[in-house]
VOBA-1610 file (N, C-alpha, C; in pm, whole numbers, padded with zeros to 5 digits, always signed):
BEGIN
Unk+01047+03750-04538Unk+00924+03785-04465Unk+00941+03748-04317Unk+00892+03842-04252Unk+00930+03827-04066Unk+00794+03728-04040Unk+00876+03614-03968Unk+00706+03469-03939Unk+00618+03581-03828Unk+00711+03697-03741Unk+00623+03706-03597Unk+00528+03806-03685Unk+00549+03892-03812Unk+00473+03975-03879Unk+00307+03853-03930Unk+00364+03763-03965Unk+00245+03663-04042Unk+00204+03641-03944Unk+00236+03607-03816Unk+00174+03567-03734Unk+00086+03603-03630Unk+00109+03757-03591Unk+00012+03844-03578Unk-00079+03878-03673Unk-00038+03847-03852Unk-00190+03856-03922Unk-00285+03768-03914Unk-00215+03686-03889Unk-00310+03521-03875Unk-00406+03523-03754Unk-00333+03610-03653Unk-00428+03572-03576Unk-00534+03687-03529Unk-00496+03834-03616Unk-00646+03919-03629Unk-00719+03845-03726Unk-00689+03828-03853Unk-00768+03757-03956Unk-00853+03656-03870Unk-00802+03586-03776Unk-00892+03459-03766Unk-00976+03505-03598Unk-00943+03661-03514Unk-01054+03652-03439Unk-01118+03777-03447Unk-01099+03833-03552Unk-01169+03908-03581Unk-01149+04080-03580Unk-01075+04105-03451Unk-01024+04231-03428Unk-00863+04213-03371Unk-00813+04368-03363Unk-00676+04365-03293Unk-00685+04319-03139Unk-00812+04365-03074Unk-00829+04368-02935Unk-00797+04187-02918Unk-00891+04121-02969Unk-00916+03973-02917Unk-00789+03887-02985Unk-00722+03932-03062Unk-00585+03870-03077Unk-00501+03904-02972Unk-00481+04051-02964Unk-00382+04086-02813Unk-00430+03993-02698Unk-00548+04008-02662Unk-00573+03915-02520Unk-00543+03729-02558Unk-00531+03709-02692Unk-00524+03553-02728Unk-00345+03561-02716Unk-00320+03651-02779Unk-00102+03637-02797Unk-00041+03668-02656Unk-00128+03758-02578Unk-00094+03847-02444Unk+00034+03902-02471Unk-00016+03992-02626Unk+00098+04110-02657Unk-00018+04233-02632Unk+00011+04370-02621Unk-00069+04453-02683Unk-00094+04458-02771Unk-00209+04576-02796Unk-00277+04596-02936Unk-00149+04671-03007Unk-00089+04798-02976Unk+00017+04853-03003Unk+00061+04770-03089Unk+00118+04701-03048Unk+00263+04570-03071Unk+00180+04530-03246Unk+00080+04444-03195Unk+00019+04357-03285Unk-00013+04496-03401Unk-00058+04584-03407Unk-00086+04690-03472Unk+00034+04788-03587Unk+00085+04743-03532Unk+00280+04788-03584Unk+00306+04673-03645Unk+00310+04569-03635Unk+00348+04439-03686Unk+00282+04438-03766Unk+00148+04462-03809Unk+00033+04469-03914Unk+00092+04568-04023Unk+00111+04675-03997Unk+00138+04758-04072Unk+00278+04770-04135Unk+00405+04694-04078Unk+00518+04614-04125Unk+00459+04554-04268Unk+00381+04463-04229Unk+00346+04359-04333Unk+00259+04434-04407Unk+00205+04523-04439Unk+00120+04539-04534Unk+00242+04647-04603Unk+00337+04692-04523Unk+00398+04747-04606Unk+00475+04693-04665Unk+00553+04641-04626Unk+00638+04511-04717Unk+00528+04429-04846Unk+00462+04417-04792Unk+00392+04357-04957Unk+00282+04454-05030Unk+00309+04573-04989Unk+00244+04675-05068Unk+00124+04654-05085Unk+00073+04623-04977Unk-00116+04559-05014Unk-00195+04595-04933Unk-00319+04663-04860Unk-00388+04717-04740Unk-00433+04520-04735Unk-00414+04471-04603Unk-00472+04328-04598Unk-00560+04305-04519Unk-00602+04423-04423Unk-00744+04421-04333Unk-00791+04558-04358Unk-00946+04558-04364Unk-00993+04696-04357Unk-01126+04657-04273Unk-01188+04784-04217Unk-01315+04801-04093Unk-01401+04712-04143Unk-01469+04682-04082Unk-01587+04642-04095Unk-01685+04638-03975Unk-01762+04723-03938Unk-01863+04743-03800Unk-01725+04769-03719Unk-01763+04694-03618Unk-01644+04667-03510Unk-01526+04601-03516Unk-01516+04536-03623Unk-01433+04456-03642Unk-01348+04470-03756Unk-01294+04366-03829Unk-01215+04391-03923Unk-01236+04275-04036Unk-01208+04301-04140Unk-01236+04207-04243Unk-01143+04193-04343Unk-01055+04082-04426Unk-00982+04062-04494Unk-01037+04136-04623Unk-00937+04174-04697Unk-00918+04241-04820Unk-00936+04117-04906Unk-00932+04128-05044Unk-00877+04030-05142Unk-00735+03984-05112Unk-00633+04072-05080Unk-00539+04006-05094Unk-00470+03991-04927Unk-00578+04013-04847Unk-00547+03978-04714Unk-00626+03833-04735Unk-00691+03770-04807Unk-00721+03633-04810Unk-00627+03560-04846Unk-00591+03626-04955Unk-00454+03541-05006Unk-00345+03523-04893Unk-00338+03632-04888Unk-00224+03607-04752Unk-00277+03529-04631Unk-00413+03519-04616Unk-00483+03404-04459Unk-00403+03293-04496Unk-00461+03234-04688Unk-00413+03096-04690Unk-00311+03047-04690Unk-00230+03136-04743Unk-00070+03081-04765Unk+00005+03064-04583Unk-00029+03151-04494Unk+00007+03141-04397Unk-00078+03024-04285Unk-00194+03031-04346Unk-00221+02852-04288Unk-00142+02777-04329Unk-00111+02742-04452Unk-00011+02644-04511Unk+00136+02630-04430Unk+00171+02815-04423Unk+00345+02798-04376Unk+00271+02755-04216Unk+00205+02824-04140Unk+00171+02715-03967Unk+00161+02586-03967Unk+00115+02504-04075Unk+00081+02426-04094Unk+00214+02315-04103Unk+00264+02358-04156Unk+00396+02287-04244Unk+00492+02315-04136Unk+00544+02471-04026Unk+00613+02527-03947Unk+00605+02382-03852Unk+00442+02317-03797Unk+00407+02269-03681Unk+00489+02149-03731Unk+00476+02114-03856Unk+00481+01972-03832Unk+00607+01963-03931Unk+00747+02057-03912Unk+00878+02030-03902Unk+00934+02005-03755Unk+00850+02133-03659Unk+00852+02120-03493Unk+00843+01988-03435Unk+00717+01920-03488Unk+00701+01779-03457Unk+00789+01656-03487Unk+00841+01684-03668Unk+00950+01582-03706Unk+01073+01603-03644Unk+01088+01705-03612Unk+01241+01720-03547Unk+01232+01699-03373Unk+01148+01718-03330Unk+01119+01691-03216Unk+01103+01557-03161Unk+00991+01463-03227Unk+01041+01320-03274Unk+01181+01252-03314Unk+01197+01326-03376Unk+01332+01218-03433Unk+01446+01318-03355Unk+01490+01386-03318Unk+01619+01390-03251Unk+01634+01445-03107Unk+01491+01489-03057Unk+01562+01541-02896Unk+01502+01481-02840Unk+01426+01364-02880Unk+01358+01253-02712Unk+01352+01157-02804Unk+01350+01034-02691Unk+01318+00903-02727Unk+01145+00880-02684Unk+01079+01009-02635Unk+00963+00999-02578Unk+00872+01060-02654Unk+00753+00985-02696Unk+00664+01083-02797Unk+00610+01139-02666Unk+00531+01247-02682Unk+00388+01313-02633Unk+00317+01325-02733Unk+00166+01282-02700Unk+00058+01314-02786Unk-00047+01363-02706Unk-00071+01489-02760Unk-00195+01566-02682Unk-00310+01577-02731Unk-00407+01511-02692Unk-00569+01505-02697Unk-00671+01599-02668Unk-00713+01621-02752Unk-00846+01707-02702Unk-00945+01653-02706Unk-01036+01662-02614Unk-01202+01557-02595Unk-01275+01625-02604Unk-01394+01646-02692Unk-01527+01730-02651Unk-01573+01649-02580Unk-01659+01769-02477Unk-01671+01714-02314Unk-01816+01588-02376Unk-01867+01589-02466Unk-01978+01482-02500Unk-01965+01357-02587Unk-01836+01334-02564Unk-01771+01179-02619Unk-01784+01098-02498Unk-01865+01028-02455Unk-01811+00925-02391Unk-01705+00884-02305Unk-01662+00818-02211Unk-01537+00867-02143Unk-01479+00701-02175Unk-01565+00650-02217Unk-01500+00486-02255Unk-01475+00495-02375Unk-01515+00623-02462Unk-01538+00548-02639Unk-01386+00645-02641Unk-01345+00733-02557Unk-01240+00787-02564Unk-01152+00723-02493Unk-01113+00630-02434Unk-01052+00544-02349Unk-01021+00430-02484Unk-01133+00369-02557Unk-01150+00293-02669Unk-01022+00323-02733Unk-01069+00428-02819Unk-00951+00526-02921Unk-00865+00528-02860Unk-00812+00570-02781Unk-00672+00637-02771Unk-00595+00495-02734Unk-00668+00403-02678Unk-00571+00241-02646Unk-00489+00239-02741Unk-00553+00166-02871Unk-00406+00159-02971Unk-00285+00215-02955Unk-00289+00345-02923Unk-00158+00414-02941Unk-00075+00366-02864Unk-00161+00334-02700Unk-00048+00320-02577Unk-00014+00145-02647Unk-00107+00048-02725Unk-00041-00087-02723Unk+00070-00122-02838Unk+00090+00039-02908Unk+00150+00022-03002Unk+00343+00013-02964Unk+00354+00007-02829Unk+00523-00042-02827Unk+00585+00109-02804Unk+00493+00220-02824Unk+00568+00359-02832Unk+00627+00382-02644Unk+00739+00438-02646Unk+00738+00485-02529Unk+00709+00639-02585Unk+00542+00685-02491Unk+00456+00786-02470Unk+00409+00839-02421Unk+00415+00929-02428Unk+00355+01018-02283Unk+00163+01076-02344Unk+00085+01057-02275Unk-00014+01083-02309Unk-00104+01225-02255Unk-00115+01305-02310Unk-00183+01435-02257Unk-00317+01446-02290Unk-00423+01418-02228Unk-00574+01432-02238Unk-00647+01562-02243Unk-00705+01662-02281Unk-00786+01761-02223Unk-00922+01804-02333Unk-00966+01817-02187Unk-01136+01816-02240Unk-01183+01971-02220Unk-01284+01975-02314Unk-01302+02088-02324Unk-01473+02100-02450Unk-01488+02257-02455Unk-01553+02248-02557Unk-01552+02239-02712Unk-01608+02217-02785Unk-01568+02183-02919Unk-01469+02365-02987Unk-01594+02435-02963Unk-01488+02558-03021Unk-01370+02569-02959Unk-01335+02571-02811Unk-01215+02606-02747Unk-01107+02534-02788Unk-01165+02362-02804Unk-01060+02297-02878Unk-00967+02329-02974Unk-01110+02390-03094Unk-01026+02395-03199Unk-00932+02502-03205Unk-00947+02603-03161Unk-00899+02692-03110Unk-00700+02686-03035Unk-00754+02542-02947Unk-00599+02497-02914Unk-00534+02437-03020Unk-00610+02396-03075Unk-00573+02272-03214Unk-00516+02392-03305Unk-00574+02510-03355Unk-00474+02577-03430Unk-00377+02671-03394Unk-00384+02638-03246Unk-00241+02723-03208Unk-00168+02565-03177Unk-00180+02502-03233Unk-00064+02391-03175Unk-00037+02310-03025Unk-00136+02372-02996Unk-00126+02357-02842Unk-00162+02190-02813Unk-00261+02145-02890Unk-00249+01995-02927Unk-00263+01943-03071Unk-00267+01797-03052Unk-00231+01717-03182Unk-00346+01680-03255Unk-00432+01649-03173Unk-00579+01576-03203Unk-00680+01628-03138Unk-00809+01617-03209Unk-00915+01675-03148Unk-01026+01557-03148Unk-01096+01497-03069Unk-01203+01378-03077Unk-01328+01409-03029Unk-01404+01437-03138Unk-01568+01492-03161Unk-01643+01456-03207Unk-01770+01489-03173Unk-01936+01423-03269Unk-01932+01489-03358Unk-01844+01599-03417Unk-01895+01684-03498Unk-01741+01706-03620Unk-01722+01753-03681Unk-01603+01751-03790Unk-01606+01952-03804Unk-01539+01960-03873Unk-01488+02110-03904Unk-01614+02122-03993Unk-01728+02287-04014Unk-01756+02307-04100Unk-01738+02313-04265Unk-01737+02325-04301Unk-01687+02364-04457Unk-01698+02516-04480Unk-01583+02567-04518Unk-01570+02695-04547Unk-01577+02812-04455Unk-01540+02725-04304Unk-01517+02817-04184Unk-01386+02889-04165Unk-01380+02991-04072Unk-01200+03022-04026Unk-01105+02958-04003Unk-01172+02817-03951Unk-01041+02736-03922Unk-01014+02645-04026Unk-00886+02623-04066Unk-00891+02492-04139Unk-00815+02392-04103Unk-00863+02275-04098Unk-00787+02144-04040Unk-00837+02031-04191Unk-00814+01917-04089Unk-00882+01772-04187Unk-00932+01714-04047Unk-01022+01663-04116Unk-01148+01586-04038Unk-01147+01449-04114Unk-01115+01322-03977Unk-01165+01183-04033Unk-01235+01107-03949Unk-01317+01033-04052Unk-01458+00946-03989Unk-01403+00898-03892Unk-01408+00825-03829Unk-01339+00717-03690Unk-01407+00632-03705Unk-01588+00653-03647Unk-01671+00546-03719Unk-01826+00579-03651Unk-01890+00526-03641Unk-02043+00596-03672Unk-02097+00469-03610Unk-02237+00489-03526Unk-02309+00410-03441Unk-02449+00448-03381Unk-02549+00332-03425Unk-02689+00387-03382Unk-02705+00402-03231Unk-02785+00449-03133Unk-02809+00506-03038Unk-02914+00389-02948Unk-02886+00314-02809Unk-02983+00334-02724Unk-03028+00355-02646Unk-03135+00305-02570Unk-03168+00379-02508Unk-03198+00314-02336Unk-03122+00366-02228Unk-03081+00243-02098Unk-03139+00320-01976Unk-03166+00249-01891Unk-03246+00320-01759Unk-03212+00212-01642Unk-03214+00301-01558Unk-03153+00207-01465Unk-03286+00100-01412Unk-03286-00072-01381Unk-03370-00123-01340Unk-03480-00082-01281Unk-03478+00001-01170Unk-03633+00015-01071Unk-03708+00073-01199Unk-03601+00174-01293Unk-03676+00261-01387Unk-03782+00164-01480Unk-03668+00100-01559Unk-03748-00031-01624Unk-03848-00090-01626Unk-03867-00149-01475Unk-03952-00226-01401Unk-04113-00114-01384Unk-04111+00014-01362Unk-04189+00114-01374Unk-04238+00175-01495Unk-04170+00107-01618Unk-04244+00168-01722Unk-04213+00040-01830Unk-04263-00044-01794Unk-04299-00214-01906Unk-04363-00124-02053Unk-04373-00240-02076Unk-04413-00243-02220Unk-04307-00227-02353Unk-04343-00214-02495Unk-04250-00235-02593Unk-04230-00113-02578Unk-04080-00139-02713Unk-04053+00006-02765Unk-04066+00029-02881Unk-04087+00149-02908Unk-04057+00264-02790Unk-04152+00332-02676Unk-04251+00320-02731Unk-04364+00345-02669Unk-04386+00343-02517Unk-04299+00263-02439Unk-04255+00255-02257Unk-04233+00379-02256Unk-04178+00495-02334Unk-04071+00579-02266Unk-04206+00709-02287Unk-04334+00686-02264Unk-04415+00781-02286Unk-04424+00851-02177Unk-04374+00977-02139Unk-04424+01043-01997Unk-04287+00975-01909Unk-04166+00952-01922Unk-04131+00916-01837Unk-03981+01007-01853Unk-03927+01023-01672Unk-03815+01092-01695Unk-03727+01094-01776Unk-03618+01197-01819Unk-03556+01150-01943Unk-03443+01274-01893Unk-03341+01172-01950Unk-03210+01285-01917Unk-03139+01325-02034Unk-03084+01423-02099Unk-03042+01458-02223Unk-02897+01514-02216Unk-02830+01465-02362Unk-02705+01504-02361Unk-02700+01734-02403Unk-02599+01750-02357Unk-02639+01917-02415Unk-02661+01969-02562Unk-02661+02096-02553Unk-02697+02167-02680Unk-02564+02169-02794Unk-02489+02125-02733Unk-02354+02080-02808Unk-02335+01955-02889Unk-02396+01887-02799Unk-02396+01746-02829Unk-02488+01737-03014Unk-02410+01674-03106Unk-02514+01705-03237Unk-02641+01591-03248Unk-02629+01519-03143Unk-02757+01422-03179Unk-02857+01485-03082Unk-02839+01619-02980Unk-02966+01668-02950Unk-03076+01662-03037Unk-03052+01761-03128Unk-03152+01779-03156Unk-03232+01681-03281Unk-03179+01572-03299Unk-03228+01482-03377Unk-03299+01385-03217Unk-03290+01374-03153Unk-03360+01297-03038Unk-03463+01387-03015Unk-03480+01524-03007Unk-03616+01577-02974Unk-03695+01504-03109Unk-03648+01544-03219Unk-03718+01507-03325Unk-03795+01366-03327Unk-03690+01266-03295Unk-03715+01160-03287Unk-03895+01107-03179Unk-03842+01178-03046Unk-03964+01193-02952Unk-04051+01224-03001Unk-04041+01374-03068Unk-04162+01420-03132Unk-04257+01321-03213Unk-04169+01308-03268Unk-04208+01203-03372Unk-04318+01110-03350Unk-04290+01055-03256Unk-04369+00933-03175Unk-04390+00972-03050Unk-04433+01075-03043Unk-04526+01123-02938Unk-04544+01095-02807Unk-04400+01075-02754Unk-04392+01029-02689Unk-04344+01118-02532Unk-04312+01241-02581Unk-04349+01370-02468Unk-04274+01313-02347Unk-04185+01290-02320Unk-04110+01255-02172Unk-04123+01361-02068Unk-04005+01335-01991Unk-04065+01476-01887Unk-03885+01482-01898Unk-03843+01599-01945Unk-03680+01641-01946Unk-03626+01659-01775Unk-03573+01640-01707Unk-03568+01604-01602Unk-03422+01617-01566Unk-03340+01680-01692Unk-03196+01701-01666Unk-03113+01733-01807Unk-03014+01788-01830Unk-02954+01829-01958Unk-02774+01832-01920Unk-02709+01775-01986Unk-02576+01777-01902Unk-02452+01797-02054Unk-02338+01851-02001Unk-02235+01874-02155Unk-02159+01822-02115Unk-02145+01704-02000Unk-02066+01611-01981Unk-02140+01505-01942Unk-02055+01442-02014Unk-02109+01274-02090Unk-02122+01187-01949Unk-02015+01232-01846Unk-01991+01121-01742Unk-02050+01175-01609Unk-02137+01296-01615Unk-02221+01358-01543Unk-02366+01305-01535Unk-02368+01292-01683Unk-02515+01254-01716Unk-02526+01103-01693Unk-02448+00985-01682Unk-02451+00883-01724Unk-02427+00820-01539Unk-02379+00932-01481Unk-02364+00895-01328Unk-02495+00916-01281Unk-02556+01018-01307Unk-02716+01065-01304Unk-02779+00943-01333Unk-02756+00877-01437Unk-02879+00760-01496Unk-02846+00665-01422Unk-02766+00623-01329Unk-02698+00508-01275Unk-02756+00559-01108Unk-02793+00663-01049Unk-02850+00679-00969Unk-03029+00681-00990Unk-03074+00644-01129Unk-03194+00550-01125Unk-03290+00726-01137Unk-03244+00857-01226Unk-03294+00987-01206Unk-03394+00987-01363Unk-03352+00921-01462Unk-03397+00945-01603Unk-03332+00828-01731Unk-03413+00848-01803Unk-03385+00716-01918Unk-03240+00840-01958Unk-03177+00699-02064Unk-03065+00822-02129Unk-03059+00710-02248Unk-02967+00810-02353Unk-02900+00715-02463Unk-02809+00717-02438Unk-02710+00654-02562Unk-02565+00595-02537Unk-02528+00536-02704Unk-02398+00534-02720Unk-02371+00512-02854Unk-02426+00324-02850Unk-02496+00275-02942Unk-02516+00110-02929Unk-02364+00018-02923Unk-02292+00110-02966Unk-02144+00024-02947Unk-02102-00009-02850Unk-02120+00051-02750Unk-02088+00101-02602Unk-02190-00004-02508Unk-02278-00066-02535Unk-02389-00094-02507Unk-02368-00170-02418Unk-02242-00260-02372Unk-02198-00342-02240Unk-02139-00303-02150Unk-02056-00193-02169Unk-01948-00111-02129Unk-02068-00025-02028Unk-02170+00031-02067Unk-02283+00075-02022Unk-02330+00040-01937Unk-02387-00142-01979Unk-02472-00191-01887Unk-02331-00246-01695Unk-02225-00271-01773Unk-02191-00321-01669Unk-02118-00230-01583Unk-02058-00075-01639Unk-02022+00055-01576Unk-02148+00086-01493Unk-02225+00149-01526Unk-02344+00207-01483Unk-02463+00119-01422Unk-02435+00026-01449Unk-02571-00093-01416Unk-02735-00070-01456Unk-02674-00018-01599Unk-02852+00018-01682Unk-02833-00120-01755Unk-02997-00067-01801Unk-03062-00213-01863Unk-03085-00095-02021Unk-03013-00201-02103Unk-03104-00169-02295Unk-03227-00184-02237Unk-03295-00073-02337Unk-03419-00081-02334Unk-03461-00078-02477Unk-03415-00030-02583Unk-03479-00056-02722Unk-03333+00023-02823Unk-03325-00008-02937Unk-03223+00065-02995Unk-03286+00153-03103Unk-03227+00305-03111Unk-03329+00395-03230Unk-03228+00382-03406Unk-03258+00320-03440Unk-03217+00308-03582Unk-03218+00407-03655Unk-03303+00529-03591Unk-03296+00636-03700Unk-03186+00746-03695Unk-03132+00713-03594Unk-03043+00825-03536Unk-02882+00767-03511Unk-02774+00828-03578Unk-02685+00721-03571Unk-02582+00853-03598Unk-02516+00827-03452Unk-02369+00933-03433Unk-02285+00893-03451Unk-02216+01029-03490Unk-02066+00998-03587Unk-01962+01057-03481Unk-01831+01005-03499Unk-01741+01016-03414Unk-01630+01056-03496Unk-01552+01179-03480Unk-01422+01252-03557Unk-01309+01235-03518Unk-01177+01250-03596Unk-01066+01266-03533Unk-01029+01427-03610Unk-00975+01519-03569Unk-00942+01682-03672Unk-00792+01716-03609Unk-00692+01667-03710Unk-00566+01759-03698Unk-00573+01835-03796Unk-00442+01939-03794Unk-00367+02029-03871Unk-00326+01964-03961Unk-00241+01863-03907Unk-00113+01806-04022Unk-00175+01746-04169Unk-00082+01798-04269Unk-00142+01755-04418Unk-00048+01648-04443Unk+00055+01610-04390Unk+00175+01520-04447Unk+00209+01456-04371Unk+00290+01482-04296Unk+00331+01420-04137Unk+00271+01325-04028Unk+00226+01239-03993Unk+00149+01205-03904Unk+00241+01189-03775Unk+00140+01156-03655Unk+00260+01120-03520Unk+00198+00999-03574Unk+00325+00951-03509Unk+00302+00771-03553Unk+00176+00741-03420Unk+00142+00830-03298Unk+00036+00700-03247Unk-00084+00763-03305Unk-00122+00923-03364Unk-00262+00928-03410Unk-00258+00865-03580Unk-00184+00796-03595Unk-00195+00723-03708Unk-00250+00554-03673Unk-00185+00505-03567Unk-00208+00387-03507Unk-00355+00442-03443Unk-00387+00524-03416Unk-00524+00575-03350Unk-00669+00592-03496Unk-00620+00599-03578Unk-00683+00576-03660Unk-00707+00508-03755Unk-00629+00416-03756Unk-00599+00292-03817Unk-00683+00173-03746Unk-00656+00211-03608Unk-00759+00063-03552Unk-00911+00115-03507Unk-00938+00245-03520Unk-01091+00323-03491Unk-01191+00179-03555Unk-01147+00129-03678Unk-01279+00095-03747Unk-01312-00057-03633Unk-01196-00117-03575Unk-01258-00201-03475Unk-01366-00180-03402Unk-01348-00114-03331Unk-01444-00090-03271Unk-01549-00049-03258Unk-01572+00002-03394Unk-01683+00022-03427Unk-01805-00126-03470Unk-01710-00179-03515Unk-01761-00344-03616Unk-01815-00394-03508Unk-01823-00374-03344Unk-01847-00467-03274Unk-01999-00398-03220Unk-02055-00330-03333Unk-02187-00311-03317Unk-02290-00395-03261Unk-02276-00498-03380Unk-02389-00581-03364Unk-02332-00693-03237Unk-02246-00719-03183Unk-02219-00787-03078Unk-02226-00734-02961Unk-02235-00599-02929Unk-02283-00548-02794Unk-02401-00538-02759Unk-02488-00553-02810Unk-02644-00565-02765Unk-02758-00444-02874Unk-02750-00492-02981Unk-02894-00451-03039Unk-03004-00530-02928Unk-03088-00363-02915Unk-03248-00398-02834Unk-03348-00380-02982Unk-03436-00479-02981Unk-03546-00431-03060Unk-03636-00380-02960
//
């Protein structure tokens, strides 16, 4: 079986038409279209047929999606073992950040790897959660670090692991503080408020939360980067949250004050590769020491 034939199926199957694979491979449609029809002839099977505008796997164009996730899958991470072990003494490990992690809780994570003795080269890039994954199954990186994990039973398939999970609070810069006394939560009635974006998955459990307790702020800003919004709250513009783990790192980066912690709301933090067997030795050391830092919950500052 020709891999460049599977590999032009793999990648109409997974965006849908010939057009948006050509502009993803930057082959033509031609090309990719001939290569399609190679492979369906060689295995005697029609493996895409119309659908509206687009195209849709057959029965046995499914069969063929999975098995060829498996061979990419397995392809990447012989690339990686042999690449490791015989043409450098230098790992690279490439990161992907959704732009609404934190820029310390991602600084957090990725330490281990660099204290682990590896000589490493480290590649960072941020981005949005879909685009990520997107690089993540073309190989383009190793790791992906998100609030959110792979659906179940979506186009892409990876593995998704916990890292570790943390309640939320809630910090304003002093003058702010000093202008709206009283307990919490109840201070934060009517008062500016800055919010992480529509990406971010604890949005929309914080409207809820507000709602909840009636507490009606005045939205005053919305940001899909974490270190946008958090420079905003440090120029004294709107209350914000923050993972409670983070909760010193916060006060003494930014110079906010805790103001109360929400117990009901508690974000989760991912790691999502490809690899089923293989690990790089530092996103193994990267996930191996995640649960530290999480444990140091209750020592960074619960607000009641």
């Amino acid at each position: 079986m020709n891999y460049k034939h599977l590999h032009y199926f793999h990648a109409v199957a997974t965006h849908g038409t010939v057009a948006q694979a050509a502009e993803r491979l930057h082959v033509t449609a031609q090309a990719i279209s001939m290569q399609l029809q190679l492979l369906e002839e060689q295995l005697g099977e029609p493996l895409l047929r119309k659908k509206g505008r687009g195209l849709e796997l057959t029965k046995a164009g499914k069969t063929v999606y999975r098995y060829a996730e498996q061979i990419f899958s397995l392809g990447n991470e012989l690339e990686q073992a042999v690449r490791r072990g015989m043409f450098s003494e230098t790992e690279t490990l490439r990161v992907g950040i959704s732009d609404m992690i934190p820029k310390v809780m991602a600084f957090r994570l990725l330490q281990p790897a660099r204290e682990a003795g590896l000589a490493m080269r480290l590649i960072c890039r941020e981005g949005r959660f879909d685009d990520l994954m997107l690089d993540l199954t073309a190989h383009k990186i190793d790791l992906v670090i998100s609030d959110k994990g792979l659906p179940t039973g979506g186009a892409i398939r990876g593995y998704t692991q916990l890292l570790g999970s943390s309640t939320l609070t809630v910090f304003g810069h002093p003058e702010l503080c000093r202008a709206w006394p009283g307990g919490f939560p109840g201070r934060l009635k009517n008062v500016p408020f800055l919010l992480p974006g529509p990406d971010a998955t604890i949005q929309s459990q914080l409207h809820s939360w507000l709602e909840e307790h009636n507490l009606k702020p005045i939205i005053v800003g919305e940001f899909d980067d974490d270190a946008l919004l958090k420079s905003f709250a440090r120029a004294g513009t709107g209350f914000i949250v923050a993972p409670t783990v983070l909760g010193e790192a916060v006060r003494s980066e930014y110079g906010l004050e805790a103001v109360g912690t929400i117990d009901a709301i508690v974000e989760h933090f991912y790691a999502i590769s490809v690899e089923r067997k293989e690990r790089h030795p530092a996103v193994r050391r990267i996930l191996e020491q995640a649960g530290a830092l999480f444990q140091k919950e209750g020592e960074e500052g619960r607000v009641e």
